[in-house]
TIKELO-369459 format. One record per residue: x negated, y, z of N, C-alpha, C in turn; residue in three letters. Coordinates in steps of 0.05 Angstrom, whole numbers, plus 5000, padded with zeros to 4 digits. Example, Ala and Ser with C-alpha at 12.3 -4.5 7.8 and 13.67 -1.06 7.14 Angstrom:
! residues 2
473648865156475449105156473649345156ALA;474349555142472749795143474250015157SER;
//
This chain:
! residues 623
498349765000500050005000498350255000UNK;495650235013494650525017493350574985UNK;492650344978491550344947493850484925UNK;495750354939498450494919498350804925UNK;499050934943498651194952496651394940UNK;493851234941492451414921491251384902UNK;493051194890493251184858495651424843UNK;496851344862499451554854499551864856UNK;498351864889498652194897498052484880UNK;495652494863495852694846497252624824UNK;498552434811500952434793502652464798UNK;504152414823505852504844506652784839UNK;504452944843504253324839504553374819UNK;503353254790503453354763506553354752UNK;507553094758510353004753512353194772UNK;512753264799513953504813513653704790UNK;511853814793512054104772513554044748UNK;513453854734513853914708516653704712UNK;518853674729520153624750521153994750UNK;520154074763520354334775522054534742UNK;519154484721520054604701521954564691UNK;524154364684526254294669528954354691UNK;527954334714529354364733530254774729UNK;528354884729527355184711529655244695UNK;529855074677530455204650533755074645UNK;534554904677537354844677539054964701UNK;537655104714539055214733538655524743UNK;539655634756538455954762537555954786UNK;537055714793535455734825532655684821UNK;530555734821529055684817527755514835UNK;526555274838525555104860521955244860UNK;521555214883518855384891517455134904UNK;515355134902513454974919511055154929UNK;510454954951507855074975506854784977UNK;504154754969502554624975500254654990UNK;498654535011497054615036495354465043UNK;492654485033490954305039489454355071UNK;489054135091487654195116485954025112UNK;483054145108481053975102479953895120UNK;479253585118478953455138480053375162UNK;482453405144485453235166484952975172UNK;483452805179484552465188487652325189UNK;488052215178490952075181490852045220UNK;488851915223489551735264489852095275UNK;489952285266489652535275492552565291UNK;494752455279497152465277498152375306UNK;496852145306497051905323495751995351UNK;493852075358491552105371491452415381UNK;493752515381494052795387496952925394UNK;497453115405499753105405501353385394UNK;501253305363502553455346505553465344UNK;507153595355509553555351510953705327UNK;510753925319511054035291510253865269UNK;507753765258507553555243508053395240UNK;509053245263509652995270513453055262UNK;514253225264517453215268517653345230UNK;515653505224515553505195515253295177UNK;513253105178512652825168515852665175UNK;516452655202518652485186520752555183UNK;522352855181524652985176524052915140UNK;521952885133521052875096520352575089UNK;518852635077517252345062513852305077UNK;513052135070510752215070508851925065UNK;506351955074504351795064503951535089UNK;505151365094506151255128504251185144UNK;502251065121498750915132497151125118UNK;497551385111495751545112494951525072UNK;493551765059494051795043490151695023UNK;490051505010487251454998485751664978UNK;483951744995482451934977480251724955UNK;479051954941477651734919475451844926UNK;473251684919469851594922469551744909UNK;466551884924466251854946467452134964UNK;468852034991470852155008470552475012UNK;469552674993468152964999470153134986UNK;469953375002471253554996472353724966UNK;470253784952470253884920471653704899UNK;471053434902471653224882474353194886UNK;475353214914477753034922480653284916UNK;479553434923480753724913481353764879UNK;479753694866479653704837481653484832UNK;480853204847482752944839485152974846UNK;486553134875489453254873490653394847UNK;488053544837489553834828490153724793UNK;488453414791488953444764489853164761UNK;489952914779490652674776489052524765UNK;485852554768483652364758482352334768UNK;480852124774479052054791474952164782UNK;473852194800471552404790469952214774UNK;469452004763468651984748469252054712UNK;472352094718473152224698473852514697UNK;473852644716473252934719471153054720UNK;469052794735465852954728465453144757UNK;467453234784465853334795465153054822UNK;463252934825461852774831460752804863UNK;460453064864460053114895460053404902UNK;460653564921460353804939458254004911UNK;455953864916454053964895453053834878UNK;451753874856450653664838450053814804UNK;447653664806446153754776447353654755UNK;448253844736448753724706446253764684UNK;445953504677442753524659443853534635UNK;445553634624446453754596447153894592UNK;447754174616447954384614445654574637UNK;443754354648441154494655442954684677UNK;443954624696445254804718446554584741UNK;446554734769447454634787450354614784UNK;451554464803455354574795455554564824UNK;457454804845457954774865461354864876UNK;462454904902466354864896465155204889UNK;463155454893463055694888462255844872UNK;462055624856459855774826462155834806UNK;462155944790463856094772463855904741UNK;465856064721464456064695462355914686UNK;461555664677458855704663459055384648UNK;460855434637460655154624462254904630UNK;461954844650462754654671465254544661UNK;466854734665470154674654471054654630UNK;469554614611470154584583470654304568UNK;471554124588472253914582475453934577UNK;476753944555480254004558482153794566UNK;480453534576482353424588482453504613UNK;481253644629480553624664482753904658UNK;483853904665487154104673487554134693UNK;487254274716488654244741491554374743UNK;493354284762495954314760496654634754UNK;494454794762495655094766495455184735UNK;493955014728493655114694495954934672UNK;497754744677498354594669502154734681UNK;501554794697503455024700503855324692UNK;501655444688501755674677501455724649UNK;501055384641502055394603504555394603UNK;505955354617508555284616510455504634UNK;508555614639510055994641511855944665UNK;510155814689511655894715508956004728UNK;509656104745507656424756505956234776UNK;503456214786502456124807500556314822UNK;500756194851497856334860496356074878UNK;494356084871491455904888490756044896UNK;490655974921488556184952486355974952UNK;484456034954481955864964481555574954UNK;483655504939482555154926480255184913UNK;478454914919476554944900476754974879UNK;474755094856474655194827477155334821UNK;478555444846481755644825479855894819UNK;478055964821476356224807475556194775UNK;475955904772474055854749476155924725UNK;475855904695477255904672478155604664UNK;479955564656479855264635481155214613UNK;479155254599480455354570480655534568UNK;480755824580481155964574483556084591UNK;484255954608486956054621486056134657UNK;486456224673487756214698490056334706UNK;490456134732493756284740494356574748UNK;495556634748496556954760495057034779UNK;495356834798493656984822492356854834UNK;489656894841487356654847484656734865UNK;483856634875481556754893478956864881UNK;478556974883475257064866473456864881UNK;472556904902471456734916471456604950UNK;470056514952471156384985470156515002UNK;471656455024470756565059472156425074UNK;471556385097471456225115473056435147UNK;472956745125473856795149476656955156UNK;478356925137481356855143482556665153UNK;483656765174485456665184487656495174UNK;489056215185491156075172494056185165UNK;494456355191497056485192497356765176UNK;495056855166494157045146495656905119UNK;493656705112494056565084497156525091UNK;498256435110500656345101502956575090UNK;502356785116502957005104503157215077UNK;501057065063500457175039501857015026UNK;502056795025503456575006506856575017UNK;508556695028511056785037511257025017UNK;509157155018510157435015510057364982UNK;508857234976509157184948511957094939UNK;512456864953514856754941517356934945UNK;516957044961519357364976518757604951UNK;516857654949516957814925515957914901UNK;515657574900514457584869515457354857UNK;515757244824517357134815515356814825UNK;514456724839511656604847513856364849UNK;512956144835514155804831512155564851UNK;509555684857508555464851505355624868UNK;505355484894502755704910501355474922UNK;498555434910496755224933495155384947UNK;494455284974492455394993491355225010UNK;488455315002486355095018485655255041UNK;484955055065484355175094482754995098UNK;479955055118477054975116476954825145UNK;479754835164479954745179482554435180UNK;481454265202479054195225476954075208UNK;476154125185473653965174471654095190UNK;471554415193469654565200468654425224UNK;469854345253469654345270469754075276UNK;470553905261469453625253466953515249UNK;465653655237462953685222460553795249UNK;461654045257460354175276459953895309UNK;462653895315462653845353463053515345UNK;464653405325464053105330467853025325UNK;469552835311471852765316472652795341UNK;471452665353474652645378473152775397UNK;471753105384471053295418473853475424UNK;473853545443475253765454475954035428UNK;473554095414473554265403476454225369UNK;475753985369477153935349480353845353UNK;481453745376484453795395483954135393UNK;483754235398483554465408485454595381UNK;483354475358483354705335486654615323UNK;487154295332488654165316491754225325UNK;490954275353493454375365494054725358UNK;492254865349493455155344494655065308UNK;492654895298495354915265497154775271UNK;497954705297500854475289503054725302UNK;501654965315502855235318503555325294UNK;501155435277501855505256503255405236UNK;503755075239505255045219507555135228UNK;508955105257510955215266511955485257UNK;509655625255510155975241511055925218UNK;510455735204510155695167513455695170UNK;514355475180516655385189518355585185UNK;517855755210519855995216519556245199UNK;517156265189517956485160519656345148UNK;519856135130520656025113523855965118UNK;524355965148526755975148528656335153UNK;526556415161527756785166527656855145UNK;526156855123524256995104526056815071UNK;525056625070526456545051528656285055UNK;530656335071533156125082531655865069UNK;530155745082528855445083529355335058UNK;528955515040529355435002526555394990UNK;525055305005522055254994521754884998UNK;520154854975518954534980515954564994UNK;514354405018512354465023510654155022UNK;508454195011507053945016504954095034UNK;504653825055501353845068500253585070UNK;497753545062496153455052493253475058UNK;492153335066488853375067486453175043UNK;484853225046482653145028480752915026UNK;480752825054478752565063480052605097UNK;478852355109478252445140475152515145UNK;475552375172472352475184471752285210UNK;468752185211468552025225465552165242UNK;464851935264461851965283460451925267UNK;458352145267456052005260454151965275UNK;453151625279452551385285449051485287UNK;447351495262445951375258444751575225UNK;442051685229440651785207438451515195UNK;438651525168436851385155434951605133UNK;433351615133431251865120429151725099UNK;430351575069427451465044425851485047UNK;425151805054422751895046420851975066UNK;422052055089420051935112419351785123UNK;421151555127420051395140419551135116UNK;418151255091416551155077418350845054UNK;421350975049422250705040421650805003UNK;421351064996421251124971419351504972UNK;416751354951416851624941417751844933UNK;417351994939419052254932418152344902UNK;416452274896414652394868416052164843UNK;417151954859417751724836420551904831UNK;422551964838425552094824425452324822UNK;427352474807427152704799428452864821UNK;428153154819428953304849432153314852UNK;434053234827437253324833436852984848UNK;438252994872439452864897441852874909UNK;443352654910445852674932445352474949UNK;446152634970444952534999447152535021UNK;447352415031449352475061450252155058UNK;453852115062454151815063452851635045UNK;452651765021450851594991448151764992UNK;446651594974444251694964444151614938UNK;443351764917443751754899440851974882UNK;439851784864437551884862437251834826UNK;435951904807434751944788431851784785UNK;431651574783428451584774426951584751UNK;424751764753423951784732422651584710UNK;421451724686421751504661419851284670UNK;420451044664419850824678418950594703UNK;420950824722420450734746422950644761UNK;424450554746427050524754427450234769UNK;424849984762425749744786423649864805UNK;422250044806420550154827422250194849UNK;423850344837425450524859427350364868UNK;428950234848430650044866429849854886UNK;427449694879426549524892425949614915UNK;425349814915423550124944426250104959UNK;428650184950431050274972432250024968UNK;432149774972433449514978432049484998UNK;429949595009428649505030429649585057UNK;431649815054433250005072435049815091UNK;434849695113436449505127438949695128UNK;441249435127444949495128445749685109UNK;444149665081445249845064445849625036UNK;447149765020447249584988446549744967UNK;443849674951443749894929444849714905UNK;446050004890446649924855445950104842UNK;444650004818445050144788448250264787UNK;447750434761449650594758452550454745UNK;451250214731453150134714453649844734UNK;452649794757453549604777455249674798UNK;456949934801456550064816460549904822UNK;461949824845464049704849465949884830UNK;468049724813469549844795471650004807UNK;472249844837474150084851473950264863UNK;471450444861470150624871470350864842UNK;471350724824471150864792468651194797UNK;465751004792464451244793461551214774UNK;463051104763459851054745459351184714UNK;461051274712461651444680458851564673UNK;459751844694458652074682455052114688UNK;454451934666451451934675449552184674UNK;450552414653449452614656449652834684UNK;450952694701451752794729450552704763UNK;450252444755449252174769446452034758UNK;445452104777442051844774443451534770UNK;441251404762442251074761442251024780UNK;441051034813440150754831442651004861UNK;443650864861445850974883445950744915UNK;445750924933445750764960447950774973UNK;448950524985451650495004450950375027UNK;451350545045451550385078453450215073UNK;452250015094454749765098456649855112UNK;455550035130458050115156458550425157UNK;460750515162460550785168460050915192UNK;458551145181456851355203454551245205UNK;453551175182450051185170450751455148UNK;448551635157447251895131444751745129UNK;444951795099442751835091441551995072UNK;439652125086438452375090435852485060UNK;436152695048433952725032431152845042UNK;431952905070429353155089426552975076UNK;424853085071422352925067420453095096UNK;421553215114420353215141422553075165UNK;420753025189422852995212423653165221UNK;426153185221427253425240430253335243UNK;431753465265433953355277436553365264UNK;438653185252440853185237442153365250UNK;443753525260445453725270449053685267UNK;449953495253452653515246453253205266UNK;456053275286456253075294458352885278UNK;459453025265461652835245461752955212UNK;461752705202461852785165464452575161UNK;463152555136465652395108463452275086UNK;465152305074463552135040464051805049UNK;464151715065463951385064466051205046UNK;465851065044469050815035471450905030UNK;471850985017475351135023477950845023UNK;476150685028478450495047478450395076UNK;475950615088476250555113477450755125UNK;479550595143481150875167480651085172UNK;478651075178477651405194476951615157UNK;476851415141476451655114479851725109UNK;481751635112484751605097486151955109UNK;486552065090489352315091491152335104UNK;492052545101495052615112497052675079UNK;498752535081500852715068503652755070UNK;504652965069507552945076508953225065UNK;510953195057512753365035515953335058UNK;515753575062519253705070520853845051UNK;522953935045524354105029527254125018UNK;527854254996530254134983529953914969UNK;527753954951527253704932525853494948UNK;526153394970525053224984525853014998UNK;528953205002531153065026531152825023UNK;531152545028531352295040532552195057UNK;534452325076535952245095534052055117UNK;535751775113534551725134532751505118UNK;532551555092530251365081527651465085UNK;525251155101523251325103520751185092UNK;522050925071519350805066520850765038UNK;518750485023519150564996521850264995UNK;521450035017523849865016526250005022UNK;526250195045528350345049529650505022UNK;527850565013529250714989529850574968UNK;528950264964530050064941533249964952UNK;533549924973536049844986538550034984UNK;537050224993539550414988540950574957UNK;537750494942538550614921540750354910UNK;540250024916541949914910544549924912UNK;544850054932547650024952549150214933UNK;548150484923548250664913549150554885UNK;548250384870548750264845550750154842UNK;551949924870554249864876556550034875UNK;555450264889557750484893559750634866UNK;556550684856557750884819558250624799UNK;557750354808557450114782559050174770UNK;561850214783564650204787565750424765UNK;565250634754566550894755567150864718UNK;565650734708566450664682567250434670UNK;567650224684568749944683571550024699UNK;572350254716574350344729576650444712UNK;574450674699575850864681576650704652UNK;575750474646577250294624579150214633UNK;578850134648581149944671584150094664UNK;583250374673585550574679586150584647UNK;584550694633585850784603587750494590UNK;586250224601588049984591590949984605UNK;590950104627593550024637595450254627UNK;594450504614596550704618596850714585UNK;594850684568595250654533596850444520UNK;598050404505599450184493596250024475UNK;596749834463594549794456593349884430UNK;595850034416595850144387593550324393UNK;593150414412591650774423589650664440UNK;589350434444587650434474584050574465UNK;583650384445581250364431580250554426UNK;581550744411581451034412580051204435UNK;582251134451581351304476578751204499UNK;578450924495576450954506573851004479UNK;573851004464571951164453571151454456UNK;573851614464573951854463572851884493UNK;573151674504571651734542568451714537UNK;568051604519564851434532564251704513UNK;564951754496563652024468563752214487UNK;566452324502566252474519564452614536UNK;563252294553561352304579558152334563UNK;557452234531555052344527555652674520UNK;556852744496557652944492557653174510UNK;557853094538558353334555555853444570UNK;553553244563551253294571549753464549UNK;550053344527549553574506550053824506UNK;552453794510552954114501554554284518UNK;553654174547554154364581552654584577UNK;549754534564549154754565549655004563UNK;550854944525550855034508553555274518UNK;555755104528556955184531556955464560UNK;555355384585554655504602552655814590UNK;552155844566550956014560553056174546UNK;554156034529556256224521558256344544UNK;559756214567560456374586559556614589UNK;556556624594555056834598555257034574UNK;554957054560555457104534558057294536UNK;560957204539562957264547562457454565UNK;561657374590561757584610560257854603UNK;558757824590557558064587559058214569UNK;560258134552563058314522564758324541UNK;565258254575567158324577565958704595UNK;564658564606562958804624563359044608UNK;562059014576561859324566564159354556UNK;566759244565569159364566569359544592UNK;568259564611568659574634566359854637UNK;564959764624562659974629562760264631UNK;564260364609564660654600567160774624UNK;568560584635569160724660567760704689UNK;565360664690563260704715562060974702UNK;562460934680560161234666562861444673UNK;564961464666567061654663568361744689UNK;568161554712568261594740566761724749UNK;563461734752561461864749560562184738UNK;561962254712561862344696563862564712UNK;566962544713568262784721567862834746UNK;566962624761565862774794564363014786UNK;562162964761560363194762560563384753UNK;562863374738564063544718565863714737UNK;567463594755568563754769566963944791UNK;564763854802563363954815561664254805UNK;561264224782560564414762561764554756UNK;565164554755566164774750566564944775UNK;566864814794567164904820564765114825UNK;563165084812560265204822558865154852UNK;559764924853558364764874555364664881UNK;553864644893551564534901552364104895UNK;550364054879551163764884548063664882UNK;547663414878544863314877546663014873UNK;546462964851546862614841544762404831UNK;544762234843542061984840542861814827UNK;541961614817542461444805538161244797UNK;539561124813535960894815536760714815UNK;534860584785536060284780532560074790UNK;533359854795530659774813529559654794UNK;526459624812524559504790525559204791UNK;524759114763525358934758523458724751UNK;521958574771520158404774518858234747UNK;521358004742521957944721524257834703UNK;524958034686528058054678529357684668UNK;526757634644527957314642528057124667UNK;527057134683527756914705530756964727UNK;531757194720534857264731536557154717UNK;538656974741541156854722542756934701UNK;544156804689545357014670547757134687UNK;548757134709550157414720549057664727UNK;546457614739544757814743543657964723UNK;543857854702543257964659544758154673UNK;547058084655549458114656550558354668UNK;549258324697550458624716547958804713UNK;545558724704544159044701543159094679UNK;544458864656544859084630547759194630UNK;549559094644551659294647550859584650UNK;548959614682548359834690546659994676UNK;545159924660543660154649544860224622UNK;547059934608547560134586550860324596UNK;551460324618554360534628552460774638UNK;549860754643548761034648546461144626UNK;545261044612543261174590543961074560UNK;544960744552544260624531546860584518UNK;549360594520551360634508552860884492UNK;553260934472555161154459556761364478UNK;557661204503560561294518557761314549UNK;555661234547554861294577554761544584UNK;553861554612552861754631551861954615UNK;548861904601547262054599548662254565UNK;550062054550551062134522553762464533UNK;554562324555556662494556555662724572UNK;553562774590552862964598551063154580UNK;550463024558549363104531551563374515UNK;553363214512555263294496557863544519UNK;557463424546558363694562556863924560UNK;554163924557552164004556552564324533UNK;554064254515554964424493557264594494UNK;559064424509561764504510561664754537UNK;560964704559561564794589559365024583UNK;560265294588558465554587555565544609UNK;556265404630553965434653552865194636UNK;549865184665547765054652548164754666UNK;547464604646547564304659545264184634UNK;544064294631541164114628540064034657UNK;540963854656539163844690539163504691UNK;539163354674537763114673535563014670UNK;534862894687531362694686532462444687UNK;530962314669530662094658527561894663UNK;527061724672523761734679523961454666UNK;522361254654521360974642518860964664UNK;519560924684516760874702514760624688UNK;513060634682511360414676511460164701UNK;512259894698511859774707509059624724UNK;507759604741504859694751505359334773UNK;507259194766507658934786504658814773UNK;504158834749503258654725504058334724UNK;506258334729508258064726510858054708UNK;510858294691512858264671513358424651UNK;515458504636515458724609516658854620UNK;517658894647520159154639518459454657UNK;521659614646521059854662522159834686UNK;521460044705523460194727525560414711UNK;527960354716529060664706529560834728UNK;529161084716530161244751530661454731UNK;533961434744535061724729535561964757UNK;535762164759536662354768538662644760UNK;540762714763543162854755543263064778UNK;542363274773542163534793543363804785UNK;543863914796545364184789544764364823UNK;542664584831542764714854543164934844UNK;543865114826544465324815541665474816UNK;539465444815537365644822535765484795UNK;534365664779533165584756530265774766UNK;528465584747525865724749525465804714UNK;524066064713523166224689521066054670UNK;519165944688517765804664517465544654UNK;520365474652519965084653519865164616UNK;517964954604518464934577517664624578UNK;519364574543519064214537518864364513UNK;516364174502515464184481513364414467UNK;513164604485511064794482514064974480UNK;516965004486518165164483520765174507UNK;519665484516521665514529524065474536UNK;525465324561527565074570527965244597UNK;530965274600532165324632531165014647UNK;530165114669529464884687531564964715UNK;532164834728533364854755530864694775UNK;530664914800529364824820528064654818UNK;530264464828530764264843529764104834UNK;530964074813530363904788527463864778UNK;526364124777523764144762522863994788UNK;522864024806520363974826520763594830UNK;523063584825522763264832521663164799UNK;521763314786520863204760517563194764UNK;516463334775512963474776513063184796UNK;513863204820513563024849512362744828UNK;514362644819515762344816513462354785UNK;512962594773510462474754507762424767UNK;506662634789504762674794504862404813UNK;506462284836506762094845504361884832UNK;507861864799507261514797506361494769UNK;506361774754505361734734501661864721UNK;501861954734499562144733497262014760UNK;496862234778495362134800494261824806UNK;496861784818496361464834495461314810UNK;496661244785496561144762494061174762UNK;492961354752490761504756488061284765UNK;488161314795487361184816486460894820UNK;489360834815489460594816489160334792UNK;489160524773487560374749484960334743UNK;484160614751480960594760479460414777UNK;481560364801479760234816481159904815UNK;483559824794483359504801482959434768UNK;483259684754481759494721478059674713UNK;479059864732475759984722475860124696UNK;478460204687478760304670476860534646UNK;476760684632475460874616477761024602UNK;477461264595475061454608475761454644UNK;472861604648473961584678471461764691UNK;471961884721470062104723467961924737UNK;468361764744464761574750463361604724UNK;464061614703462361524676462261804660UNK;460461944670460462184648458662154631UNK;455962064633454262064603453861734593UNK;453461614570453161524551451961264575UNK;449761344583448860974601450361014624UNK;451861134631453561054652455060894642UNK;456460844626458760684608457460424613UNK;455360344608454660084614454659854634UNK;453760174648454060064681456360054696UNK;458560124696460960254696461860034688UNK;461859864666464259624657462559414665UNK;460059364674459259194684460159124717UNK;460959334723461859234747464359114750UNK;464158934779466158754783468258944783UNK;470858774766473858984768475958774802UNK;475658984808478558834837479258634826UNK;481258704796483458424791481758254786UNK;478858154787477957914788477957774816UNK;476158034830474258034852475958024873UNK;478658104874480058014894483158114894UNK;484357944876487157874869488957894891UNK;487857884910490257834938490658244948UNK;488758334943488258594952489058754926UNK;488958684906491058784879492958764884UNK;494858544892497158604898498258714918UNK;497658804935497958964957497259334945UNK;496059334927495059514914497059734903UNK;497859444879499959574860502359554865UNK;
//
């Protein structure tokens, strides 16, 4: 069973989303997901602690029951990649934490950028495999979400890592997304309890400690998600490997089991060793580290098939070392000096102490009281029993109530019916919409005409008025139902975009009525979310009877009113001018611009890092 688990688990994710998407494009709810990596979760963590938030999350949902199988070898970068894309690293190529590629002459690490690396077009990770398919994402801190692939990344993504945000931060950031931004689809990696795993040892104080404040925080996650967005989110949490004692240092090269001068300098070291030897020294070296008591060496192409890690030879030396037992390192130091970490990973990913967490709560999750995979074959039977009935029923009925001249007929016309209606529900659900909206701009020209003689009357009166009218930004217009179409293209064409609107008829009063009623602003705010096409509209309708002498449009003299002019100056200098201004400068680095006045400044000037790379999370807070 645990073999089943993580065979499945990153296809599991690829299939949800694209799940997610069709789900998209048939309904106006949009289903959201939160995914949450705690690195260096242990499955016995569960067990061995007393988590009650996690524990009452795991089984209100689904989840992974004996813990979730990470793939060889058990490390953080690889295993992260094998969630995000559903392959195992020998076919994704990232192989360990760090590691030399000898065909592109460069290191690869989870913080290096750009440089080649990713130009394999099968390695896809989910956020990219989603954002072809035009649902919005943001990656906080997963490994490689900085990088390109193919040419794409998602909306919003980390430039680079730190260690020193906070959990209830990130979560916060990833709420506020789904609250107000069209955001489908948000992963976030957290560095904890691996950190403190690594540092004080599994089962110290330090690591209860740490484990009991995220089973707080997931509690927070909880309660935004229920204040914040009425508990309409799907959440997976998930970790990467576990983490075990370490036992016991073994060191090649000091205590004399292999020259150091016989393999080449790229090394992976820690639970494996894994080495390169140079040109014709390859039974040298093997023969050298078989000598290593309680270990097993292999060649590359000997290497156990269920470990799937022997591919990518331009990544991997031939002669690779395995402890027999876990919590042996073995070490590359070519001096003595003291190991420092009381707990790692990398070992077996079929021994216990390496196995995950996984567990999914949500809408798309619910299971009642099914909580394993026989539970859910039984009931789905019972369930088969239940509906077997509904079309062997419905013949039943049409035989007893048709003569038999007609029967035939009609049940043809049932079964044609029940495909037919799947076809073209759609079809039909769009035309509704369709309807509603021819009915609206019947409706429209009296919101404009109601509108209209309030102001009209107020005008003759020679009254003081001040009329608003602010239509909101609009995030992103295609992902609103078609009622929501519907009601705010109603609204803007009964006030600017219709024959009979607001703005046509205050046009045309405009000629007729002796006083002055130019006194409309009209503004197309530029949209500045950078999440969609539309505008802001913001109209304003003023009349204070006080005009200023020098308003001109067009280089020609125009009665301006007060009031008017000044919210017209305010609301440009605001949002169109100034801040605009500002704030383009400082998150695209824009040109022209007053940092760059002569000719080599320009160089230097677009060489520098722009925000919307360098830190996406602080852009949007920005704009």
């Amino acid at each position: 069973m645990l073999f089943l688990y993580t065979t499945l688990i990153a296809y599991v994710l690829q299939i949800a989303l694209l799940l997610y998407v069709n789900a998209t494009q048939q309904s106006s709810k949009i289903p959201r997901l939160l995914i949450i990596s705690l690195d260096g979760f242990r499955h016995n963590y569960l067990h061995e602690h007393n988590l009650p938030t996690l524990n009452r999350f795991r089984n209100e949902g689904v989840q992974a029951k004996h813990g979730m199988q990470p793939t060889f070898p058990t490390m953080t970068f690889p295993n992260h990649i094998s969630i995000a894309t559903g392959m195992y690293q020998e076919d994704h190529g990232v192989v360990y934490n760090i590691f030399y590629d000898r065909l592109l002459n460069i290191t690869i690490g989870m913080n290096d950028r750009d440089n080649r690396q990713w130009s394999n077009p099968k390695v896809e990770p989910l956020w990219i495999t989603a954002t072809k398919q035009k649902v919005k994402c943001a990656v906080l801190f997963w490994p490689a979400c900085q990088n390109k692939f193919n040419g794409i990344r998602p909306l919003i993504y980390s430039w680079s890592y730190t260690d020193d945000i906070p959990f209830r931060e990130k979560i916060d950031n990833a709420i506020s997304y789904f609250r107000e931004l069209p955001i489908q689809l948000v992963m976030l990696y957290h560095f904890e309890p691996d950190k403190q795993g690594h540092t004080y040892g599994p089962d110290s104080p330090k690591v209860h400690d740490t484990l009991i404040r995220l089973d707080g925080d997931i509690e927070y996650l909880l309660y935004k998600v229920k204040c914040e967005l009425n508990d309409d989110l799907n959440i997976i949490i998930l970790s990467d490997h576990g983490m075990t004692k370490v036992q016991r240092v073994i060191r090649p090269f000091v205590d004399k089991y292999l020259n150091k001068k016989s393999v080449e300098t790229s090394i992976l070291s820690g639970a494996l060793f894994n080495v390169m030897p140079r040109t014709g020294l390859t039974e040298e070296v093997y023969n050298s580290l078989r000598n290593i008591p309680n270990v097993t060496v292999y060649k590359r192409n000997e290497i156990p098939e269920r470990f799937h890690y022997s591919k990518p030879e331009h990544r991997l030396g031939e002669i690779t070392v395995l402890p027999n037992s876990e919590g042996i390192i073995l070490s590359s130091a070519t001096k003595m000096k003291s190991y420092n970490e009381k707990g790692n990973h990398g070992w077996d990913n079929t021994l216990a102490s390496m196995q995950a967490i996984f567990m999914a709560r949500g809408p798309s999750f619910r299971m009642a009281f099914v909580k394993n995979a026989s539970q859910l074959l039984a009931v789905r039977f019972l369930l088969g029993m239940a509906i077997s009935g509904l079309f062997p029923g419905t013949v039943f009925y049409l035989s007893q109530w048709y003569p038999k001249q007609k029967r035939t007929s009609r049940i043809v016309i049932f079964y044609t019916g029940a495909i037919a209606s799947g076809a073209i529900g759609g079809i039909l659900n769009e035309q509704d919409a369709r309807d509603l909206a021819e009915k609206k701009r019947e409706y429209q020209d009296c919101l404009a005409d109601v509108i209209f003689r309030r102001i009209e009357q107020v005008h003759k009166n020679v009254e003081k008025f001040h009329a608003y009218n602010v239509l909101p930004l609009l995030l992103d217009f295609d992902n609103l139902n078609a009622v929501q179409r519907c009601t705010i293209y109603f609204l803007i064409r009964s006030i600017a975009q219709s024959d009979k609107s607001l703005l046509k008829q205050l046009e045309s009063a405009d000629k007729s009525v002796p006083d002055n009623l130019n006194n409309l602003c009209l503004f197309k705010i530029n949209d500045r979310s950078l999440v969609s096409h539309c505008d802001c509209e913001f109209c304003i309708v003023t009349n204070d009877l006080e005009e200023e002498k020098d308003g001109r449009f067009n280089g020609k003299p125009i009665r301006v009113e007060k009031f008017s002019s000044s919210w017209c100056k305010k609301i440009f200098q605001m949002l169109l001018a100034k801040q605009n201004k500002l704030i383009y400068e400082e998150v695209f680095a824009t040109t022209p611009t007053d940092h760059a006045r002569k000719f080599i400044q320009i160089t230097v000037y677009n060489n520098i890092a722009k925000m919307k790379d360098a830190d996406p999370i602080r852009v949007y807070y920005q704009i």
